[in-house]
N, CA, C and O atoms as a GROMACS GRO file, in nm:
protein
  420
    1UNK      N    1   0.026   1.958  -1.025
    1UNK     CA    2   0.145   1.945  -0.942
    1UNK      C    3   0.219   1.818  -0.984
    1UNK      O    4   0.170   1.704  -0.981
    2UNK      N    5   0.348   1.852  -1.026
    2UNK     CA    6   0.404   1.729  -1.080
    2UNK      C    7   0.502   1.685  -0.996
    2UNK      O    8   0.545   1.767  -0.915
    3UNK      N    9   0.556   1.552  -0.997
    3UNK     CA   10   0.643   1.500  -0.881
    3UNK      C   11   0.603   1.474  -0.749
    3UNK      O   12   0.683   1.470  -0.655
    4UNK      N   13   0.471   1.453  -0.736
    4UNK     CA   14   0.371   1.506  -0.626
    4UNK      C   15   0.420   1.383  -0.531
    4UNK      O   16   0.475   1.292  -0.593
    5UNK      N   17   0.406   1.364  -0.366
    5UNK     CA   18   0.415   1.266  -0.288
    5UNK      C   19   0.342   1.194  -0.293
    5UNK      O   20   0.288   1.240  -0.394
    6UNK      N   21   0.264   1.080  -0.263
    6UNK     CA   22   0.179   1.039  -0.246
    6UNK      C   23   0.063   1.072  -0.143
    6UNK      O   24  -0.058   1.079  -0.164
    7UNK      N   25   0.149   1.095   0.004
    7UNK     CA   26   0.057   1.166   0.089
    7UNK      C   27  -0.006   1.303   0.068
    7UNK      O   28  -0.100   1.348   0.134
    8UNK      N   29   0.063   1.367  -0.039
    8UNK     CA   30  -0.055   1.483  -0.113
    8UNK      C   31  -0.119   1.473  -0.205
    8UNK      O   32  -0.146   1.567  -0.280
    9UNK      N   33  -0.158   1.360  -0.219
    9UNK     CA   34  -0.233   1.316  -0.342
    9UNK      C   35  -0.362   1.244  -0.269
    9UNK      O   36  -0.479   1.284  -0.271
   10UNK      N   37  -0.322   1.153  -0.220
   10UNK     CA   38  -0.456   1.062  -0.154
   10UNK      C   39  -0.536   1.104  -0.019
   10UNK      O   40  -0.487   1.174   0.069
   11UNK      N   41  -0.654   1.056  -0.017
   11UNK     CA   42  -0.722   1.098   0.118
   11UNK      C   43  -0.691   0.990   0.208
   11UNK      O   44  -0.719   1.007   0.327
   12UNK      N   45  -0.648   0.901   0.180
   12UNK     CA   46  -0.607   0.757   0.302
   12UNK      C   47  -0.497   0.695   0.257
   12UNK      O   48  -0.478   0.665   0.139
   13UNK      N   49  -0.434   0.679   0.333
   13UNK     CA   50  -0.332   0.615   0.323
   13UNK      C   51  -0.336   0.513   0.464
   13UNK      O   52  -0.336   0.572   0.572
   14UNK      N   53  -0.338   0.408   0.464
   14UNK     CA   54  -0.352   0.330   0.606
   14UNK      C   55  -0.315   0.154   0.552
   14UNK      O   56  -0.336   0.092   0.448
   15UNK      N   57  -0.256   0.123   0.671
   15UNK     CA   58  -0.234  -0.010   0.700
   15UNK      C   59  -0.350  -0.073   0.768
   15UNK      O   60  -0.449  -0.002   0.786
   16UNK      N   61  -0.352  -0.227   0.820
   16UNK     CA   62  -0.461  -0.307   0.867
   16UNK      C   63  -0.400  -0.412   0.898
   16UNK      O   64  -0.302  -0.438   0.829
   17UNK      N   65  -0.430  -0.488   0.988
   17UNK     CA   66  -0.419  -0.641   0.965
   17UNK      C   67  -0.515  -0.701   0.917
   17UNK      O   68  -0.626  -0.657   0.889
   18UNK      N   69  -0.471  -0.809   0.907
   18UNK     CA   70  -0.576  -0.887   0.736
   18UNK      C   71  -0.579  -0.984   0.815
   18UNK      O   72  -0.506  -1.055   0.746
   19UNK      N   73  -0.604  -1.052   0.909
   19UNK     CA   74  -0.543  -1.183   0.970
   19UNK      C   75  -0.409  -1.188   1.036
   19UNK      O   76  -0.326  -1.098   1.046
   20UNK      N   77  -0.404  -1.315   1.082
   20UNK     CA   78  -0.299  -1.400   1.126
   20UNK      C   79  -0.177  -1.348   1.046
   20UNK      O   80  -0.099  -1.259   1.081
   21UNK      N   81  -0.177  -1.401   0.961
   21UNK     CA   82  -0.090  -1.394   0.838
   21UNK      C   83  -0.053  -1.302   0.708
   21UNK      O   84   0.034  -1.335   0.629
   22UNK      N   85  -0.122  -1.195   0.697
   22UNK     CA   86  -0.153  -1.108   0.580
   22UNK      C   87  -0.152  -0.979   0.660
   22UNK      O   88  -0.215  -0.980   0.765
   23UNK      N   89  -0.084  -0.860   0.621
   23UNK     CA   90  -0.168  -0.712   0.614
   23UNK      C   91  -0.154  -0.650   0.501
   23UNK      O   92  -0.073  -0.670   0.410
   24UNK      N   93  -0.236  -0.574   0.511
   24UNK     CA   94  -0.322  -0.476   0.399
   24UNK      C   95  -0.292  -0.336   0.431
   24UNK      O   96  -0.278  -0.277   0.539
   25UNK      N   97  -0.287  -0.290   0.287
   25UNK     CA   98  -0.252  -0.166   0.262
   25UNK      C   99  -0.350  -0.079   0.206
   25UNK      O  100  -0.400  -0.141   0.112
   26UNK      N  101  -0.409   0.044   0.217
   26UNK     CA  102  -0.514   0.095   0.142
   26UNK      C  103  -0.492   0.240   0.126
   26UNK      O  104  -0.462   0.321   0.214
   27UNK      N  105  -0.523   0.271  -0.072
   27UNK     CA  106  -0.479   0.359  -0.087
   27UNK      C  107  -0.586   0.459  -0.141
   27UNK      O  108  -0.580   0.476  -0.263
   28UNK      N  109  -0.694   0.537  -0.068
   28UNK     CA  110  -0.825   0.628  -0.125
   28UNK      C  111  -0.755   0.693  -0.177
   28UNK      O  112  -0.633   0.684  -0.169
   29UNK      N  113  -0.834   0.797  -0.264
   29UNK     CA  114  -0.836   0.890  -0.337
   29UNK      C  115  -0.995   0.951  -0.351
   29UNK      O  116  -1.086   0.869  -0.361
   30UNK      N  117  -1.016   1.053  -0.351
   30UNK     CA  118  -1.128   1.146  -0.326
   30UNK      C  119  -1.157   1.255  -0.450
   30UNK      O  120  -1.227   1.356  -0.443
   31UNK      N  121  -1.062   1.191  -0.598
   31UNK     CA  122  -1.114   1.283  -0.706
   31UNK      C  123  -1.082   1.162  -0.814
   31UNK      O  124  -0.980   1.097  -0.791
   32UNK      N  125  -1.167   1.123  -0.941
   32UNK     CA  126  -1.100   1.052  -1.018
   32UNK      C  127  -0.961   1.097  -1.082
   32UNK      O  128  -0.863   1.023  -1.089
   33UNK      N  129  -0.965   1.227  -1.126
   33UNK     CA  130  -0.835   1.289  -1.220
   33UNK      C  131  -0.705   1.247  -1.133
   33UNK      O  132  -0.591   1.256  -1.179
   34UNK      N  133  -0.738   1.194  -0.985
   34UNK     CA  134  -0.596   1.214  -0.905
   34UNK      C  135  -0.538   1.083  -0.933
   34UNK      O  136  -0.420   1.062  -0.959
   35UNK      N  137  -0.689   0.940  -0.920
   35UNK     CA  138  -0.690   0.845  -0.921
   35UNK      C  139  -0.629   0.798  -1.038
   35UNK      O  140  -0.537   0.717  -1.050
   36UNK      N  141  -0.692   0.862  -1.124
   36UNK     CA  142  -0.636   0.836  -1.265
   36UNK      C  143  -0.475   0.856  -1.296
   36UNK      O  144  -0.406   0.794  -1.377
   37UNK      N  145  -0.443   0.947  -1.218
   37UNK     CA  146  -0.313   0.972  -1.273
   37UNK      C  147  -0.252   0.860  -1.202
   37UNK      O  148  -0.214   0.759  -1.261
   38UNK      N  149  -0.235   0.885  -1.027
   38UNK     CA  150  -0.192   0.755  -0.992
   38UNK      C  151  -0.165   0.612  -1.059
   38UNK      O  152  -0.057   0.559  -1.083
   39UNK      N  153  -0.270   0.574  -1.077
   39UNK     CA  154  -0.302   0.459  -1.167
   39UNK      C  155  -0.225   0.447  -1.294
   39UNK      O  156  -0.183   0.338  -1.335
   40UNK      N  157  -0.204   0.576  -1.366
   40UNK     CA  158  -0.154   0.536  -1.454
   40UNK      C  159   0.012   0.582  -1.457
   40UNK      O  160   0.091   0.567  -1.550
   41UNK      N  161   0.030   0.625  -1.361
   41UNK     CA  162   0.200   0.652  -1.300
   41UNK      C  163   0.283   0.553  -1.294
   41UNK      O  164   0.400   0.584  -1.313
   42UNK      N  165   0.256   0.424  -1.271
   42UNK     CA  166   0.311   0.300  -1.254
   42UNK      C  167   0.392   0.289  -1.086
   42UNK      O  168   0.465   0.203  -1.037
   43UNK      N  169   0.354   0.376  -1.050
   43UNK     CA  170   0.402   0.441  -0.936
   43UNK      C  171   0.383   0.323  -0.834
   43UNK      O  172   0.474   0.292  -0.756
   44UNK      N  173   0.280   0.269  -0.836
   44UNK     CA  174   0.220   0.120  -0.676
   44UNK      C  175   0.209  -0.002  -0.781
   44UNK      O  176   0.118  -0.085  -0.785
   45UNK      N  177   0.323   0.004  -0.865
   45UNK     CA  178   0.327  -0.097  -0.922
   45UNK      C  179   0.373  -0.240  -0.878
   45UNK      O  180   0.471  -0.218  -0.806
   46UNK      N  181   0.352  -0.392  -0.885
   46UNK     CA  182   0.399  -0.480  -0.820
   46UNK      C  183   0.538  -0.483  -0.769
   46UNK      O  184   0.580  -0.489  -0.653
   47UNK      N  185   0.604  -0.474  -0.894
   47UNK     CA  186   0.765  -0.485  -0.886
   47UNK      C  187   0.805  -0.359  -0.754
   47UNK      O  188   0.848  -0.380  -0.640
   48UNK      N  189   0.779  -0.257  -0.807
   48UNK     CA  190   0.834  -0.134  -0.686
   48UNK      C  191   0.753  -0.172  -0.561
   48UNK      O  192   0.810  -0.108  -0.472
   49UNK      N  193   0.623  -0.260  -0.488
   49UNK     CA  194   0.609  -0.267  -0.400
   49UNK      C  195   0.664  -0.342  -0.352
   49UNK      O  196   0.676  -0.330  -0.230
   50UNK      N  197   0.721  -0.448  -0.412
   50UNK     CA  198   0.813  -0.571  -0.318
   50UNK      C  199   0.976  -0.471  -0.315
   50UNK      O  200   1.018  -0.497  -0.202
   51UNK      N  201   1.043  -0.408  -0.359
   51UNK     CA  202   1.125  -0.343  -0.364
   51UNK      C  203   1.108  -0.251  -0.223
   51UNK      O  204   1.165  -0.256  -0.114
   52UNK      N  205   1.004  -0.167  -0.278
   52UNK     CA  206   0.935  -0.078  -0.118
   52UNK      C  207   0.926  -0.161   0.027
   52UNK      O  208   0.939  -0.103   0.134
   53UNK      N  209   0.905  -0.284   0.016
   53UNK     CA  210   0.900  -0.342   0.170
   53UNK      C  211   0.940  -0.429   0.179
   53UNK      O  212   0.896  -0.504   0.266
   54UNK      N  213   1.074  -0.479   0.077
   54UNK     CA  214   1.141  -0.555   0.068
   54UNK      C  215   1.118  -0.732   0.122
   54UNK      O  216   1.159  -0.810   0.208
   55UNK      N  217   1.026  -0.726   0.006
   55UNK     CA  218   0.964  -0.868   0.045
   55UNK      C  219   0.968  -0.923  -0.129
   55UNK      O  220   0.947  -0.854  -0.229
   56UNK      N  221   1.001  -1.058  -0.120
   56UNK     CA  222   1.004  -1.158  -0.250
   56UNK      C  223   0.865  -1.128  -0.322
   56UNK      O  224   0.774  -1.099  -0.244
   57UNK      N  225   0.834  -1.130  -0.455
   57UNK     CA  226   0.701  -1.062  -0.542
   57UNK      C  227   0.637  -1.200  -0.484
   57UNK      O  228   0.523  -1.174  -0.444
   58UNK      N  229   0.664  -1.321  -0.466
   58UNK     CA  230   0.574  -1.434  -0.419
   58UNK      C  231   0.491  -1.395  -0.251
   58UNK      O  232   0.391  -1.445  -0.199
   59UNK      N  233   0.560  -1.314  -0.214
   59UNK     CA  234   0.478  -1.251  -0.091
   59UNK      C  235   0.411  -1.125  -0.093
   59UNK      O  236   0.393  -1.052   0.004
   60UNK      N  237   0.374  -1.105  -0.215
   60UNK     CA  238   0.264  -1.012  -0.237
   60UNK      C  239   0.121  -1.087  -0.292
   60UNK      O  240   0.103  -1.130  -0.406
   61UNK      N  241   0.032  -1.089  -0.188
   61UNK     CA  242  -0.130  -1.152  -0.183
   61UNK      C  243  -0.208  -1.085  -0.337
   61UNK      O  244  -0.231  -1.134  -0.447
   62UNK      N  245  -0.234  -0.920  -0.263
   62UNK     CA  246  -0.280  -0.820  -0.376
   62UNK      C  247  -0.196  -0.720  -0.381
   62UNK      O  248  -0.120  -0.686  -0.290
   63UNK      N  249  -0.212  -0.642  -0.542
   63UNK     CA  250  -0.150  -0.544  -0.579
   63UNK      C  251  -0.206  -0.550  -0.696
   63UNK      O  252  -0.180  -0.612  -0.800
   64UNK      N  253  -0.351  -0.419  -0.642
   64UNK     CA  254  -0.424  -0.360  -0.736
   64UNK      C  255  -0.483  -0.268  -0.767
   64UNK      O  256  -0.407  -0.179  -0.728
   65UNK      N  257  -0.595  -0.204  -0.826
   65UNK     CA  258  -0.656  -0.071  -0.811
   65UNK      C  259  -0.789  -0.128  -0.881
   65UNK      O  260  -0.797  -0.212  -0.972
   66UNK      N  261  -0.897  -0.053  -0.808
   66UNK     CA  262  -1.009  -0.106  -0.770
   66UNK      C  263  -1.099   0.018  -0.803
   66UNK      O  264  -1.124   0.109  -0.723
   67UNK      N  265  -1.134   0.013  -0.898
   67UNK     CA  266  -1.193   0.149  -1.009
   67UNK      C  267  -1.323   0.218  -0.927
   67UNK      O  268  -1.328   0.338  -0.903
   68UNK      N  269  -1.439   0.113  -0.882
   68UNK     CA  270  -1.547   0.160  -0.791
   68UNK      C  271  -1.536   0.248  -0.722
   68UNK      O  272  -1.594   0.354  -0.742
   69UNK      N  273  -1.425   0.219  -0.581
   69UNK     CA  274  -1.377   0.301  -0.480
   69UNK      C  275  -1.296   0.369  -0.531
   69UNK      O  276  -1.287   0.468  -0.458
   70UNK      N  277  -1.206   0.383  -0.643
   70UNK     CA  278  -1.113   0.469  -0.663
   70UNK      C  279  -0.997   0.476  -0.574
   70UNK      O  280  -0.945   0.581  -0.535
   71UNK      N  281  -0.952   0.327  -0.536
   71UNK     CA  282  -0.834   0.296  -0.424
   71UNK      C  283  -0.739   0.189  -0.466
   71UNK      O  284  -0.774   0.109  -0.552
   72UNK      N  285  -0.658   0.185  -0.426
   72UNK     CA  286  -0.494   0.068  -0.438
   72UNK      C  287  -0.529   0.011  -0.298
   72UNK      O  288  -0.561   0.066  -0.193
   73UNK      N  289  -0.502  -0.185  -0.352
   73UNK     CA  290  -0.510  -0.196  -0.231
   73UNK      C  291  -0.425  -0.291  -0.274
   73UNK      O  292  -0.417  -0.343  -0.385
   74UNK      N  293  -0.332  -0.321  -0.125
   74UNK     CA  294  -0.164  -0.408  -0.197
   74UNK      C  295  -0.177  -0.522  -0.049
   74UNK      O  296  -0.213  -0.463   0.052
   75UNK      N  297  -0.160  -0.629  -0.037
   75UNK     CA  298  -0.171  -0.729   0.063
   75UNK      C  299  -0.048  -0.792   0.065
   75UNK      O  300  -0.011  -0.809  -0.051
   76UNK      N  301   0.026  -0.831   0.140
   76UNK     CA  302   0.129  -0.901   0.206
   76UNK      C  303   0.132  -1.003   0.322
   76UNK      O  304   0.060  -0.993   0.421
   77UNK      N  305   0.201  -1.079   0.307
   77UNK     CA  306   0.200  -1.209   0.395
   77UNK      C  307   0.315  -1.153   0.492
   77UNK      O  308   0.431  -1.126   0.463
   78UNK      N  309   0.251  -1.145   0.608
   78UNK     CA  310   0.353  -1.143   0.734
   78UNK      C  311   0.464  -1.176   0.739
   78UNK      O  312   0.473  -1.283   0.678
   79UNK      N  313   0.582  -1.138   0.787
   79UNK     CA  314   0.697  -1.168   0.810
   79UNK      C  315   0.712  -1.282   0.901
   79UNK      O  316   0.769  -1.389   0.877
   80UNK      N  317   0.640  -1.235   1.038
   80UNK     CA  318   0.621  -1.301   1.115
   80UNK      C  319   0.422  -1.323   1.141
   80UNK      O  320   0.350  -1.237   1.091
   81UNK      N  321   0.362  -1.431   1.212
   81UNK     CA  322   0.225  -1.473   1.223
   81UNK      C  323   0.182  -1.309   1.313
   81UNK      O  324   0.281  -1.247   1.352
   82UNK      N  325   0.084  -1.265   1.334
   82UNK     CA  326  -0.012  -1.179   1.412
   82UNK      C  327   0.017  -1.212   1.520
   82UNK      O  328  -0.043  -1.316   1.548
   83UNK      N  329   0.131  -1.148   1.663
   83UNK     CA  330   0.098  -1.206   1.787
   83UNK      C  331   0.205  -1.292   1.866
   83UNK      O  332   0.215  -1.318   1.986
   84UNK      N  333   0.300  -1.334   1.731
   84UNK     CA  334   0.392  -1.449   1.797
   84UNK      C  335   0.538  -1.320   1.855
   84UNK      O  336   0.557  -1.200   1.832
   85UNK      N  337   0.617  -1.431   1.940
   85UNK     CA  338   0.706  -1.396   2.002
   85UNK      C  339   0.805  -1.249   1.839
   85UNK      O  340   0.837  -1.256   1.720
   86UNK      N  341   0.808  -1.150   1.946
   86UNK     CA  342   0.922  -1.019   1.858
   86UNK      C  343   0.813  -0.959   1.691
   86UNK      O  344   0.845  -0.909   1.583
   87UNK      N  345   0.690  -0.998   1.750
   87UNK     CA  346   0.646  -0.936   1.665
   87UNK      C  347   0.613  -0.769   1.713
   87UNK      O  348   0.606  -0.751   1.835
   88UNK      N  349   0.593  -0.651   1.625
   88UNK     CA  350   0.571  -0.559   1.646
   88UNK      C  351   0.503  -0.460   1.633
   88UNK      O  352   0.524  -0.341   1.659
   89UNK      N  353   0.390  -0.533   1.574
   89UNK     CA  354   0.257  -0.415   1.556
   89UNK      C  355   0.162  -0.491   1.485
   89UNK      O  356   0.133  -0.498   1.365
   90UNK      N  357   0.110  -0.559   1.612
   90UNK     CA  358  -0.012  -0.671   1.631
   90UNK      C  359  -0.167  -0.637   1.524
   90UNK      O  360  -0.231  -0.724   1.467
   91UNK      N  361  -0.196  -0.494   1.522
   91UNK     CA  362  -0.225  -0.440   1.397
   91UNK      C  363  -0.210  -0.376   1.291
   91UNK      O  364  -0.279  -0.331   1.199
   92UNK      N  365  -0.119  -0.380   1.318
   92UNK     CA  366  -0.052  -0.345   1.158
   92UNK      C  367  -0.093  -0.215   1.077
   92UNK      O  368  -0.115  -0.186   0.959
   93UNK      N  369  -0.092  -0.152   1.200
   93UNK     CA  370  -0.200  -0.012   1.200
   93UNK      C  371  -0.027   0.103   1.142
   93UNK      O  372  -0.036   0.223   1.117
   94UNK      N  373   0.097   0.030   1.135
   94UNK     CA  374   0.223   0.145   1.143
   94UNK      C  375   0.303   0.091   1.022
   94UNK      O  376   0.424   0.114   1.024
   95UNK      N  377   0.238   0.003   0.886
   95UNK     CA  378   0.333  -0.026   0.796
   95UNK      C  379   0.363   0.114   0.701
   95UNK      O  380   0.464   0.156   0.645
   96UNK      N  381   0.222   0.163   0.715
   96UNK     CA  382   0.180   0.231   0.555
   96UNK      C  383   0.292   0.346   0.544
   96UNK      O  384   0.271   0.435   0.462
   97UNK      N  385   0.418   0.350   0.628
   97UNK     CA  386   0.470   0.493   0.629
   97UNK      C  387   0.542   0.506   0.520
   97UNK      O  388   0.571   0.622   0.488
   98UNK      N  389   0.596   0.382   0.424
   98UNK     CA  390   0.680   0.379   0.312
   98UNK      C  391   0.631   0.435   0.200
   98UNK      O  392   0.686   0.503   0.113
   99UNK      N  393   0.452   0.376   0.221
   99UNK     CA  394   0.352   0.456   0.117
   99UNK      C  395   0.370   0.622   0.107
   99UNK      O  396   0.332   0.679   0.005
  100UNK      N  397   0.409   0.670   0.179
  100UNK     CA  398   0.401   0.837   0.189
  100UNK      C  399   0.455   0.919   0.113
  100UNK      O  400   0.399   1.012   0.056
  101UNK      N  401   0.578   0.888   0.106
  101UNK     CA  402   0.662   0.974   0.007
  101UNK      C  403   0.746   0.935  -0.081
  101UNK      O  404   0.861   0.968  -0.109
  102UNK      N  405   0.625   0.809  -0.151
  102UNK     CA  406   0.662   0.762  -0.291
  102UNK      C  407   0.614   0.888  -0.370
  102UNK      O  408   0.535   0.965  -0.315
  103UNK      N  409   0.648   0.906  -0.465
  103UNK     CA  410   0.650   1.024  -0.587
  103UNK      C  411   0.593   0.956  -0.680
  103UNK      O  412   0.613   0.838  -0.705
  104UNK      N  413   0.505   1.043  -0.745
  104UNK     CA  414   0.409   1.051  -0.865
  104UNK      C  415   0.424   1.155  -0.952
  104UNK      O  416   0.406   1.275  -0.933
  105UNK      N  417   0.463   1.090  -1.059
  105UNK     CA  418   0.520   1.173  -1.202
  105UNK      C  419   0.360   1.283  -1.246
  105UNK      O  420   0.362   1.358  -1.344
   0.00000   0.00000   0.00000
């Protein structure tokens, strides 16, 4: 399947808070051939993730892929701290939705 979404490709797709200051992004996959392609799509690449959540490349922690688990995992420094005044999702459980229907060649 070519042009594929991302959310039909991976078995997880999920956000986290990482701390105070950081959340985390995590990207499973549940076959190598899928992983592989991903990976080599350029698709969760640095540049397009600061583009994707429109944050400076100096506020990207991680942005990597992690061969063991067969997962992307991309980290970001808060906009705002975990908790302080007009923040909006104390876990950070509602970033990952941008992840979804990025496209994979």
């Amino acid at each position: 399947m070519r042009n594929a979404r991302l959310r039909d490709l991976a078995k997880v797709i999920r956000s986290k808070n990482s701390g105070p200051f950081e959340i985390t992004f995590d990207v499973i996959f549940d076959d190598d051939a899928t992983y592989q392609r991903v990976k080599e799509s350029g698709a969760l690449e640095q540049a397009k993730m600061a583009l994707l959540y429109n944050v400076p490349a100096e506020d990207i922690i991680a942005c990597m892929f992690f061969d063991p688990a067969m997962a992307f995992k991309l980290t970001l420094r808060r906009a705002w701290a975990q908790g302080s005044v007009g923040e909006r999702d104390t876990f950070g459980a509602q970033q990952h939705a941008p992840l979804l229907d990025i496209v994979v060649d």
